[in-house]
C-alpha positions as CSV (number, residue, x, y, z in Angstrom):
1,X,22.4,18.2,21.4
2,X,22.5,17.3,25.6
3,X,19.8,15.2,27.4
4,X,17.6,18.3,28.6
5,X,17.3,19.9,24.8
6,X,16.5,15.7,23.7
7,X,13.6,16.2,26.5
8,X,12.6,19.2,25.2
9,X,11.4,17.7,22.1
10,X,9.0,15.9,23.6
11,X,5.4,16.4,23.3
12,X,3.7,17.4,26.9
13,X,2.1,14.9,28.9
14,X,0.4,15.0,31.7
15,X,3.2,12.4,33.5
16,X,6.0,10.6,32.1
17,X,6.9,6.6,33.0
18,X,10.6,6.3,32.7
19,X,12.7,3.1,32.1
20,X,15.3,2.3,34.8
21,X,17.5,-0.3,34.4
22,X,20.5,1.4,36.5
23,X,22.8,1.7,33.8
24,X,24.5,5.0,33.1
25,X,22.1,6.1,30.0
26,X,18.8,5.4,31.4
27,X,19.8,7.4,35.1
28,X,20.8,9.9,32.9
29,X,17.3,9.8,31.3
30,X,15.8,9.3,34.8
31,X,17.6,12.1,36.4
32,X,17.6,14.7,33.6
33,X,13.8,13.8,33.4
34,X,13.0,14.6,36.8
35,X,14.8,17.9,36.8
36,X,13.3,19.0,33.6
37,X,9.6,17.9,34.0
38,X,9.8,17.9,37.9
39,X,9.3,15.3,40.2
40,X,5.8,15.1,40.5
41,X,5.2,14.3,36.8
42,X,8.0,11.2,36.9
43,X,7.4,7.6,37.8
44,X,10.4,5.2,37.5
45,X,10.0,1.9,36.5
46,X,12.5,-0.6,36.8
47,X,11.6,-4.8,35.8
48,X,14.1,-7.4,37.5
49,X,14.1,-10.4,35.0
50,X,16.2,-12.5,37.6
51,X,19.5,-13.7,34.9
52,X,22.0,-12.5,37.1
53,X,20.9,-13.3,40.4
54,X,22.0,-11.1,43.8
55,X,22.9,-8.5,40.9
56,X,19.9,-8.3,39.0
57,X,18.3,-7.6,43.6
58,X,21.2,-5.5,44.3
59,X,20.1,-3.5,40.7
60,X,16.7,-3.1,41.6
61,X,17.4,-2.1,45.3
62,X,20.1,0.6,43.8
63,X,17.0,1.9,41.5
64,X,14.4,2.7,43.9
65,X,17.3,3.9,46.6
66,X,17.8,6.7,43.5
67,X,14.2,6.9,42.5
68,X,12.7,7.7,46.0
69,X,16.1,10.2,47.2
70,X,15.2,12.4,44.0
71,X,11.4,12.1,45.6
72,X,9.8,9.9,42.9
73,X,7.2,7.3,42.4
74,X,9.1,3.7,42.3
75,X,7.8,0.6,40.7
76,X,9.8,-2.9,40.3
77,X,8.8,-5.3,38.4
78,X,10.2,-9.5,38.2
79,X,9.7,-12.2,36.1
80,X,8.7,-15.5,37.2
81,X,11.6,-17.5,38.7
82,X,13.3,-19.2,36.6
83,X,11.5,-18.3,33.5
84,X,14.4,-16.6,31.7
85,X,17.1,-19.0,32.5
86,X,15.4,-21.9,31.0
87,X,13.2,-20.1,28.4
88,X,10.2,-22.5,26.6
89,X,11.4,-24.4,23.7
90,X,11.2,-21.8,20.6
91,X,11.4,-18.8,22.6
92,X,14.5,-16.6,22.5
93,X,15.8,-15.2,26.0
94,X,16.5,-11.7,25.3
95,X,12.8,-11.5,22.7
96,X,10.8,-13.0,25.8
97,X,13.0,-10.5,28.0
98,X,12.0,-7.6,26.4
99,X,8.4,-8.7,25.7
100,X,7.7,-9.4,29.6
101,X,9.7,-6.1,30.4
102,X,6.6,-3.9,28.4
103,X,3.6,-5.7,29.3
104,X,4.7,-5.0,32.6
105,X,5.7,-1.5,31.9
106,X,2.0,-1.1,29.8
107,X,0.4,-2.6,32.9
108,X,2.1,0.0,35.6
109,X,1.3,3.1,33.3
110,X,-2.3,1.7,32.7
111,X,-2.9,1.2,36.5
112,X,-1.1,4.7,36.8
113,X,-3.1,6.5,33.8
114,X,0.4,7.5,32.1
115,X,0.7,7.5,28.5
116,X,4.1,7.8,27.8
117,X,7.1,6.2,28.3
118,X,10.7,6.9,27.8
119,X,13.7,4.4,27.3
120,X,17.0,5.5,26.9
121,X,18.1,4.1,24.0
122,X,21.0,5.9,22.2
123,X,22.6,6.1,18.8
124,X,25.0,2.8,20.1
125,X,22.2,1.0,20.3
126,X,20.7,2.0,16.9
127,X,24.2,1.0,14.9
128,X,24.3,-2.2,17.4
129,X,20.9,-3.2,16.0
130,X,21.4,-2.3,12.3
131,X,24.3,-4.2,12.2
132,X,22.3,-7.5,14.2
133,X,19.3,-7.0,11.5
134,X,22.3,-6.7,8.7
135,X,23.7,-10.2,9.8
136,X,19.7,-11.7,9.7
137,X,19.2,-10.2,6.0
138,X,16.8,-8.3,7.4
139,X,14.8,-5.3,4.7
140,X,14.4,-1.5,5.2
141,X,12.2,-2.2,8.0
142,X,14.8,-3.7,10.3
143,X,17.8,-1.6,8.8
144,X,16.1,1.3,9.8
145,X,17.1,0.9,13.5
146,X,14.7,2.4,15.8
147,X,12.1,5.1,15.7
148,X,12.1,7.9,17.7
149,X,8.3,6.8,18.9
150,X,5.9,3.8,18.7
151,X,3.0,2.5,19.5
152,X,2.7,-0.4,22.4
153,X,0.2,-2.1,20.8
154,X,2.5,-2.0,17.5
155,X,5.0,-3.4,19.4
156,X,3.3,-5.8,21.0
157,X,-0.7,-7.0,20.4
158,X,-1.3,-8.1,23.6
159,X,-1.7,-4.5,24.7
160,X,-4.9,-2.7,24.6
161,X,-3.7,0.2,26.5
162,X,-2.6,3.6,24.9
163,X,0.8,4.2,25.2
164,X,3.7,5.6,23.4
165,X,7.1,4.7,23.4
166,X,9.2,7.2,23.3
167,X,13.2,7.0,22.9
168,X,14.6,10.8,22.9
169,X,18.1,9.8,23.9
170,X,18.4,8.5,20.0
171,X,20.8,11.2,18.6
172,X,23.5,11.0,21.4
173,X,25.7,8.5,22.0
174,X,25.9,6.4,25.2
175,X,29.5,8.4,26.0
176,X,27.0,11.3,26.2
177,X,25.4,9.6,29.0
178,X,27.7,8.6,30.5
179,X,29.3,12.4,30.7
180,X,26.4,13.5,31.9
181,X,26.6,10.7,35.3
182,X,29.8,12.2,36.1
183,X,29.2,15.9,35.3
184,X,26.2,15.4,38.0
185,X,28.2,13.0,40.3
186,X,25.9,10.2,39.6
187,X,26.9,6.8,40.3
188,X,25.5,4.1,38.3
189,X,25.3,0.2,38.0
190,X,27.4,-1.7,35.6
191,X,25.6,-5.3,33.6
192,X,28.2,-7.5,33.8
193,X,26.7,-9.7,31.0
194,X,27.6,-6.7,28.7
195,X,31.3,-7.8,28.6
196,X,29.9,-11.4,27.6
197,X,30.6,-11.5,24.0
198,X,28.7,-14.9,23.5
199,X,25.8,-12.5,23.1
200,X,25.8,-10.9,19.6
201,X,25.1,-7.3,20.7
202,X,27.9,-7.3,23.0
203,X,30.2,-8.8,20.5
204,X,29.3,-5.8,18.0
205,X,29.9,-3.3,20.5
206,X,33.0,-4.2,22.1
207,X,34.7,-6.0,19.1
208,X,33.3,-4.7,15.2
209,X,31.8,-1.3,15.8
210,X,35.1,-0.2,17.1
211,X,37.2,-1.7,14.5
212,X,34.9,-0.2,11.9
213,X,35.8,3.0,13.4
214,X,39.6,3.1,13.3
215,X,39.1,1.5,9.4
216,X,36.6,4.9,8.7
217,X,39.2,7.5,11.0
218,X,36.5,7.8,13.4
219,X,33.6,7.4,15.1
220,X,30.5,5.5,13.3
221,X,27.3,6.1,15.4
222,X,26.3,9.0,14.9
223,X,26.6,8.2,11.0
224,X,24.5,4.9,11.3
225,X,21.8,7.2,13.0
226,X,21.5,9.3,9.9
227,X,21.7,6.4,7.5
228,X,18.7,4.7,9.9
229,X,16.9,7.7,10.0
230,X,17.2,7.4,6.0
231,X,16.3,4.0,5.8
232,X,13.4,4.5,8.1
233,X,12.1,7.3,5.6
234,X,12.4,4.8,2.9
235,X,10.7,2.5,4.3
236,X,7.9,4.4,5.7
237,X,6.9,5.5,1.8
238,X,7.1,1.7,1.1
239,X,5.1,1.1,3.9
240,X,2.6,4.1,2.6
241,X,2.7,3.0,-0.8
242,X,1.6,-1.2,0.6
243,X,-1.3,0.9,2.6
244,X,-2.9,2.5,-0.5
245,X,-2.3,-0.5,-2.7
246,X,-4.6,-2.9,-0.2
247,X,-7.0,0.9,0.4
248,X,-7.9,0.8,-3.3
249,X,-7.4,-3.0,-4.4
250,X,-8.9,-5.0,-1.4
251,X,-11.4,-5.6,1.3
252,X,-11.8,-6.0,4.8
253,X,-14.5,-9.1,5.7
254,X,-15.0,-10.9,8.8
255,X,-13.1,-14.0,8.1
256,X,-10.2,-12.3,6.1
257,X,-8.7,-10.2,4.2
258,X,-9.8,-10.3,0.0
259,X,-7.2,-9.1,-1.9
260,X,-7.1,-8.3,-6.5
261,X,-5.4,-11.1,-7.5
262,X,-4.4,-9.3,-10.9
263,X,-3.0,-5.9,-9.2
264,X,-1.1,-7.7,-7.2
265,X,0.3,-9.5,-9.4
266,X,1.0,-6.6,-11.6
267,X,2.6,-4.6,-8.5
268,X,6.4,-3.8,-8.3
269,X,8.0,-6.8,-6.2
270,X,8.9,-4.5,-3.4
271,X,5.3,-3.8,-2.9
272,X,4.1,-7.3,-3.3
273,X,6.7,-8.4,0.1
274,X,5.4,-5.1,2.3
275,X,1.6,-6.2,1.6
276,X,2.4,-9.5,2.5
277,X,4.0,-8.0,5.8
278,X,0.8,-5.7,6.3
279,X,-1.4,-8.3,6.3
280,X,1.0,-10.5,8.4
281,X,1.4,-8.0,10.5
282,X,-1.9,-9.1,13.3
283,X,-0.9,-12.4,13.6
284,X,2.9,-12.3,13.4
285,X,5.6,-10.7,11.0
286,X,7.2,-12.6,8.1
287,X,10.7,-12.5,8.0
288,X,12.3,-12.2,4.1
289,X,12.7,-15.9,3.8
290,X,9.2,-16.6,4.5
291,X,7.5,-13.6,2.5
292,X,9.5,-14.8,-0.5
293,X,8.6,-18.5,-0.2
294,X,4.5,-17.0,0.0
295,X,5.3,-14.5,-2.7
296,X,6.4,-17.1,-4.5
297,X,3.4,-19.7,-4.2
298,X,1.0,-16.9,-5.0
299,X,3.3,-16.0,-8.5
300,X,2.7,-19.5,-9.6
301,X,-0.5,-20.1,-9.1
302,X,-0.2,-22.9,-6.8
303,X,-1.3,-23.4,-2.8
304,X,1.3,-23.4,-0.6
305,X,2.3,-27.1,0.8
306,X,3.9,-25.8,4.2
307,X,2.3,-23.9,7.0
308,X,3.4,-20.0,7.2
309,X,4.5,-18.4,10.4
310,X,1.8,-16.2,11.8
311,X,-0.9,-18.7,11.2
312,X,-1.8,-16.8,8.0
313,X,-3.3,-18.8,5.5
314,X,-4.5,-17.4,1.8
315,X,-6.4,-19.3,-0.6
316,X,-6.9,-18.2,-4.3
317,X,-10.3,-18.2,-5.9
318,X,-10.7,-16.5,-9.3
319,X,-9.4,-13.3,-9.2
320,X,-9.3,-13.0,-5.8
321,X,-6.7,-13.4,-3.1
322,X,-7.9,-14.5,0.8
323,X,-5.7,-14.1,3.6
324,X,-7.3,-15.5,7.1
325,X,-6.0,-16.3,10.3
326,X,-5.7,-20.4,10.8
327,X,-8.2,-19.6,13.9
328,X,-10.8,-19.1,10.9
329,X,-12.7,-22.3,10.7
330,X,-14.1,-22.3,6.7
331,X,-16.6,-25.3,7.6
332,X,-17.9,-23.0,10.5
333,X,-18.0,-20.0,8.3
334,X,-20.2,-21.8,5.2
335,X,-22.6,-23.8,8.2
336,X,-23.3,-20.5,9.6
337,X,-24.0,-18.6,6.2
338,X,-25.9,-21.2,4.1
339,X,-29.8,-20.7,4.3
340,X,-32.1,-23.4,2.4
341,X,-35.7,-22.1,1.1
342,X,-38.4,-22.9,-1.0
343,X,-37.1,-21.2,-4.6
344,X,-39.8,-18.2,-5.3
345,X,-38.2,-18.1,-8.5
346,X,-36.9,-20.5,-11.5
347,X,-33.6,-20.0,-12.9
348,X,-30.1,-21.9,-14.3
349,X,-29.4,-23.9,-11.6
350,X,-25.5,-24.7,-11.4
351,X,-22.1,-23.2,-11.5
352,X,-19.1,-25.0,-12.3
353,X,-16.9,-21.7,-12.2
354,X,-14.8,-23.7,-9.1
355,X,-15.2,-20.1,-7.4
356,X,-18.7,-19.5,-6.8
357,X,-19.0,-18.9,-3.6
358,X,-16.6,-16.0,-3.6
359,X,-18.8,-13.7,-6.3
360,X,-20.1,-11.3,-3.8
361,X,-16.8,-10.3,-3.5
362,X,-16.9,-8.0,-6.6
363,X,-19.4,-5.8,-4.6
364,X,-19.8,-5.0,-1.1
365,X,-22.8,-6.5,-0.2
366,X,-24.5,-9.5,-2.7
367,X,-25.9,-12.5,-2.6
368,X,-25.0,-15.8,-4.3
369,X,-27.6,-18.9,-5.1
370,X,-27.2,-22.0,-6.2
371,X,-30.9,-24.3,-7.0
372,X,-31.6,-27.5,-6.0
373,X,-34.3,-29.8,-6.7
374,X,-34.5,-31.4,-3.5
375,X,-36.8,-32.0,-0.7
376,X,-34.4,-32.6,2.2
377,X,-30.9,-31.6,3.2
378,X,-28.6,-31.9,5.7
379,X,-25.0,-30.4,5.7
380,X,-21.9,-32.8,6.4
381,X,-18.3,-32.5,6.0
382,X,-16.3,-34.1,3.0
383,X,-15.1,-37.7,3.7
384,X,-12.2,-39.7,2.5
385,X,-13.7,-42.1,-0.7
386,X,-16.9,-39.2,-1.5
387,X,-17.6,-40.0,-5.1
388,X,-19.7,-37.3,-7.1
389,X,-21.3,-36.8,-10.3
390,X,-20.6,-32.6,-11.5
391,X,-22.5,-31.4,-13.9
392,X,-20.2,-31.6,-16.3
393,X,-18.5,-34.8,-16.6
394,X,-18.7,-38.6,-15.2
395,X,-18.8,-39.8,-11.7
396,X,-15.7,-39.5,-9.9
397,X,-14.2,-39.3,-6.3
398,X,-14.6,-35.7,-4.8
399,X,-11.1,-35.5,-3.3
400,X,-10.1,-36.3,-7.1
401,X,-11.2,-33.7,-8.6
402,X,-10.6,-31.0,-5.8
403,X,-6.7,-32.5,-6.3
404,X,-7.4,-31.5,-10.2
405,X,-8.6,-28.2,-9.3
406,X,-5.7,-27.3,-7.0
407,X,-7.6,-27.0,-3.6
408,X,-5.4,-27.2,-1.0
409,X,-6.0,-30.0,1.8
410,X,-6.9,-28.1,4.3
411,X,-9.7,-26.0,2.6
412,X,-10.9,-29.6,1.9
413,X,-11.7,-30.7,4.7
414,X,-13.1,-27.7,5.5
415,X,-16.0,-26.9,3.2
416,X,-19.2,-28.4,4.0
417,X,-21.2,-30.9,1.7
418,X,-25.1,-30.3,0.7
419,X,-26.5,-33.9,1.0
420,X,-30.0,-34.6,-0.6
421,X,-31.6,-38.2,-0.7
422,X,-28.2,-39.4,0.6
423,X,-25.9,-37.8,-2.3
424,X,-24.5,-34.8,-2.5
425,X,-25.9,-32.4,-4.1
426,X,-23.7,-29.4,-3.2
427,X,-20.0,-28.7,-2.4
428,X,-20.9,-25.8,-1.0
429,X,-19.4,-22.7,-3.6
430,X,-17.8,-24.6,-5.4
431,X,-19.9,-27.7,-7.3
432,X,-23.1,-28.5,-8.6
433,X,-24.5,-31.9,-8.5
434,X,-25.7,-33.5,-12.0
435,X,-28.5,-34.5,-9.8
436,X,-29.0,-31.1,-8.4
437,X,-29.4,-29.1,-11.5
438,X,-32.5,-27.5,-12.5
439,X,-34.5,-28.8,-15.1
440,X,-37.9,-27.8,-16.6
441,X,-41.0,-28.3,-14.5
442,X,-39.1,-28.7,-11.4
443,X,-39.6,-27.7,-7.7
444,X,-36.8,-25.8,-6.4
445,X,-35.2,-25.0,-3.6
446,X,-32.7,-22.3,-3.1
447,X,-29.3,-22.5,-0.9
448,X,-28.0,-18.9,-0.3
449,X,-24.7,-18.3,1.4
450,X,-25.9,-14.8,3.1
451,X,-22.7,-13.3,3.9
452,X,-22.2,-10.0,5.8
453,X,-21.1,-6.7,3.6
454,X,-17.0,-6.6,2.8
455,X,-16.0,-2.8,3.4
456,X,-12.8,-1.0,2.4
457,X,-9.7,-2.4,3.8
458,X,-8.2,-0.3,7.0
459,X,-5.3,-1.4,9.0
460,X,-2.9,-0.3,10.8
461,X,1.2,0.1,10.5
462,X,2.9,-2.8,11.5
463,X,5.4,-3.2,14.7
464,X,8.6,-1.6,15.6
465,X,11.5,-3.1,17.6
466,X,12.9,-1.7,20.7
């Protein structure tokens, strides 16, 4: 396969952005794009992240010097000063790199109305990336190198905008683009941080990749593509197969995600870590480490004592599994739904279940009420030293018996209190007052948490890496 067939696999927009960094495979992209599609339908995009100084200026000058003889559109993008030199504490240079490069690139196509957007990434850089996830003990996901196509806003969820990445060059090898520059008399630019083997990529390429070769009489890239292209397969099925479970087993609601506790936990352990990485997947991927550590709070029935990456957060109630973002505020959540009325109607007063307030979840749209016998109310939050009297059993302190029932701290201090003649009367969904409970002859009140309808769960797949 050459460049132009590559490009002829492509589906037909109306303009394509190309990805310009100067380098010998993406000018053979560039210029192999332009002569296929035409000039008119190119724009060449090229994002100056200021590492290298008067290189890094004298490759973006070199860019548009090509982009604008060949008669095309020229964009050039640069990171703040300074910024990638002395990334923020947490962040790594070459992730925060590559994240700055697309929202740029998202924000020229937007401005541009282009929808697609090629990079020239090449079968080198798929075994180059397998073998980076290999040394992370990184799943299918990341062994399957990279697809020939994503989403932006899979990649990255700051982006609204559709576009699709697309990387055509993948089953050629960067020797092929570099034929291609001197079959065309093309001069290109040459990154002189890729003979820096302090970075890992570089370190594959130049020093294990080829020493793998001569051990297997050959060259290896072309056979890591088809074992990436395997992987990817397998893990799309996976992927599939985490998408139906969570279609037939849970539900989407505005606070979370509600989730069958028993089909989970009855689910083949491969399954279990890719639903955990679909509903990860909007606030931040789980790497294996972390999946397993959740996967194995949720096995043993106990709340997790550390806080997850992704500001996930799950709580188990019954036979139902929540997953909400840590932006979710519970106490917010219970204020807003709990609605106090005269009763129209007697009835059993209490529940001491300890997961009350979760009920409606077995349907999609249901009501839950609790009866109290008071005259006034007025909603607080829980406070160190609460004591309370449940319906059954002796006065004790709240937080006491919320340790016995395995509520984790934070959901604590989140639910809201039902105070009536200065005790509580209510820990809202999950306890009953002694003093609260209906007896015979009594006036009652009713406290309904009126929640909105759960519906079917629908997501989406989670990201790629490019």
């Amino acid at each position: 396969m050459d460049i132009r067939e590559a490009l002829g696999k492509l589906p037909a927009f109306e303009r394509y952005a190309v990805a310009c960094s100067g380098g010998a495979d993406s000018l053979a992209l560039l210029h192999a794009s332009i002569e296929y599609f035409g000039p008119e339908k190119i724009v060449a995009l090229h994002f100056d992240h200021g590492i290298r100084g008067t290189e890094s200026a004298e490759d973006a000058a070199f860019c548009e010097r090509f982009a604008k003889a060949l008669g095309v559109k020229f964009f050039l993008g640069k990171a703040e000063a300074g910024l990638l030199a002395n990334p923020p504490k947490g962040e790594n240079q070459e992730a925060l790199a590559r994240k700055l490069r697309y929202l740029w690139f998202a924000t020229v196509c937007e401005k541009e109305d282009i929808h697609c957007l090629l990079t020239a990434h090449h079968a080198d850089d798929v075994a180059e990336t397998m073998l980076m996830h290999l040394m992370r003990g990184s799943g299918l996901k990341g062994l399957s190198g990279l697809n020939e196509s994503a989403k932006i806003n899979d990649l990255f969820k700051e982006i609204a905008y559709d576009l699709t990445v697309f990387r055509p060059l993948l089953e050629l090898k960067a020797k092929d683009c570099v034929d291609y520059c001197l079959e065309h008399k093309l001069a290109y630019r040459t990154d002189s941080t890729n003979r820096d083997q302090s970075y890992t990529r570089n370190w594959l390429r130049h020093e294990i990749l080829p020493k793998l070769g001569e051990r297997a009489g050959g060259d290896l890239t072309l056979k890591f593509r088809r074992t990436a292209k395997q992987l990817c397969e397998q893990w799309e099925f996976v992927r599939g197969a985490a998408e139906d479970f969570l279609r037939q087993n849970a539900l989407n609601a505005p606070f979370g995600t509600i989730v069958d506790y028993s089909a989970f936990l009855n689910a083949k352990t491969a399954l279990q870590r890719e639903v955990l990485r679909v509903l990860a997947a909007e606030e931040g991927n789980w790497d294996f480490e972390m999946t397993d550590k959740v996967l194995a709070c949720l096995k043993n029935g106990t709340e997790p004592d550390f806080q997850p990456a992704g500001g996930i957060r799950w709580i188990r109630l019954d036979d139902k599994l929540v997953f909400y973002s840590e932006q979710v505020s519970l106490k917010e959540f219970f204020q807003s739904a709990l609605k106090i009325k005269k009763a129209e109607a007697r009835g059993l007063g209490f529940s001491d279940n300890g997961a009350g307030w979760l009920r409606w979840l077995k349907g999609e749209s249901v009501t839950y009420r609790e009866y109290l016998k008071a005259d006034a109310y007025i909603v607080s939050a829980f406070s160190a030293g609460l004591r309370y009297t449940p319906t059954n059993g002796p006065e004790r302190k709240a937080g006491d018996m919320m340790t016995d029932a395995k509520l984790p701290l934070f959901l604590r201090k989140e639910i809201p209190m039902l105070f009536s003649n200065d005790s509580v009367a209510w820990i809202a969904g999950w306890r009953i007052a002694k003093s609260a409970a209906v007896s015979s002859g009594d006036d009652i009140l009713e406290a309904t948490l009126e929640l909105p309808g759960a519906t079917h769960w629908s997501g989406k797949k989670g990201g790629d890496s490019c």
